[in-house]
N, C-alpha and C positions, 0 to 999 in steps of 0.2 A: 593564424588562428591556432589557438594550444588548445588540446581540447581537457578536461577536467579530470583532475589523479582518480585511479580509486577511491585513496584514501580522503579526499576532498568529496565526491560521493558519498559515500556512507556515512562522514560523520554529517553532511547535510540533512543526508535520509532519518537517521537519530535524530537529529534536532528538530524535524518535520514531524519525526513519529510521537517523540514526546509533548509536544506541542497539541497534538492529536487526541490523546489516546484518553485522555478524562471525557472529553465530548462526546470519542466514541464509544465508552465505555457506557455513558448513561442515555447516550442513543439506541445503544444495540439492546440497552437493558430494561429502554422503555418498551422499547419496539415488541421485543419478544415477550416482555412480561403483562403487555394491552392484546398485541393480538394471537399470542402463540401461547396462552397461558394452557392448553393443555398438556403442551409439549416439556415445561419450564416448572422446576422443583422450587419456590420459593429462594428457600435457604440453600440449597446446593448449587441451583443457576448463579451466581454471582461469581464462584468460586469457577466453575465452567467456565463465565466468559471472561475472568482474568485469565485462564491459562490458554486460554482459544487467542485471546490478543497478545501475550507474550510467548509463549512457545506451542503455536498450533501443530506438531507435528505430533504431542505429549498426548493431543485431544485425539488424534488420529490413531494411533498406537492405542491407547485406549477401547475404542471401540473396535479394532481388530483383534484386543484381546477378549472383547467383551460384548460379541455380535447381538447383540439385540434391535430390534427394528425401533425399540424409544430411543436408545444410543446414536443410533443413527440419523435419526427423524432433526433429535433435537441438535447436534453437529452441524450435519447439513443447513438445515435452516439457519444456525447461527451464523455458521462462514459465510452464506448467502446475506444475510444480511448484514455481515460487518464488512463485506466487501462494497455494497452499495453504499453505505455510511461513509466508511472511509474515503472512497472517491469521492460523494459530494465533497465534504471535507477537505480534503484536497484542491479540490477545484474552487471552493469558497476562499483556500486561503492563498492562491494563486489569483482570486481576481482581487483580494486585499490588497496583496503584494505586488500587483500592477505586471502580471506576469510572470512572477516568482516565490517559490514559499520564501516561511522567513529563513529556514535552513539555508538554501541557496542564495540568497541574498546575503546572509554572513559568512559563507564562503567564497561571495562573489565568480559564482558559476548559473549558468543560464542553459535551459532548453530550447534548439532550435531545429530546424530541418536543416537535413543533407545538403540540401541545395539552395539553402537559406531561404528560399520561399516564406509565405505568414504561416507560421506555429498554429492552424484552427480551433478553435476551439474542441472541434470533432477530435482533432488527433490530442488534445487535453485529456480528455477524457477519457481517451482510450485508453491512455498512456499511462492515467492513474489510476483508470480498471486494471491491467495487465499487470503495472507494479505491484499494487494490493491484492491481486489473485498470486503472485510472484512470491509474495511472503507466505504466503498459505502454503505454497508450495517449498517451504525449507528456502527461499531465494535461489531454487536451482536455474531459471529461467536469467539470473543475474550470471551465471558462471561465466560465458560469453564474455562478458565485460573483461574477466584477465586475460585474455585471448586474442582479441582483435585489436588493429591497432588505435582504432577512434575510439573504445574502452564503452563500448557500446553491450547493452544488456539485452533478450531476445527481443525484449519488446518493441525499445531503440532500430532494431535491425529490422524487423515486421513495419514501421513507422515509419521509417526512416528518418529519424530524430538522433541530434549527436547533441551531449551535453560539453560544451563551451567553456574557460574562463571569460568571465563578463568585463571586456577590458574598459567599459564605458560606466561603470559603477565606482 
């Protein structure tokens, strides 16, 4: 068993994420703009949650420079809600992919357990809450991965999920 480079990872995760990020984009922008509308500036929410989906740490720093409880409110609630987005998402295009996004299916690499037991769908979802909460968090929760020798990320480790090359693809 070989288990999956970093760099076979990440450019997976890239092709996942872009893959993603138009759906989550007008999902997180319905969502907040039907039911958070007091929270959400019209014309400046859009521009919020492009930077909250490409460099959420920009939106964090932000409101540490610029403590206000609206700043906060409307943050909070957006990560909150593009982290539920994104994991459905995820998990949607993992059951497309018959167990795999399409990222890892063109890098021919697969998520399974430690002990190769069945991958539940419990531990799915986990997996794609903890990743997506993972980005939120600058990917510090990834560091792990240069570290260990199965290239396992914390969540991987918490899971106990090792991601694979897929030699039956």
């Amino acid at each position: 068993m070989k288990y999956a480079s970093l760099g076979e990872r990440i450019m997976a995760y890239l092709m996942d994420y872009f893959m993603i990020i138009i759906p989550l984009f007008i999902g997180v922008a319905f969502i907040m703009t039907t039911y958070f509308k007091q929270y959400t500036d019209g014309q400046a929410y859009p521009f919020i949650l492009l930077i909250l989906l490409i460099f959420p740490i920009y939106m964090f720093g932000y409101v540490l420079m610029h403590p206000t409880i609206g700043n906060m409110k409307i943050i909070f609630i957006s990560v909150l809600v593009i982290v539920i987005v994104e994991t459905c998402l995820v998990i949607i295009m993992e059951f497309i992919g018959k167990g795999n996004t399409i990222g890892k299916n063109i890098y021919k690499i697969k998520v399974t357990t430690s002990d190769h037991a069945n991958y539940s769908i419990g531990k799915r979802v986990c997996r794609a809450l903890l990743k997506s909460v993972s980005r939120n968090l600058m990917f510090i929760p990834c560091i792990s991965s240069l570290f260990t020798m199965k290239r396992q990320g914390i969540y991987d480790i918490l899971l106990k999920t090792i991601v694979i090359k897929n030699i039956e693809h």
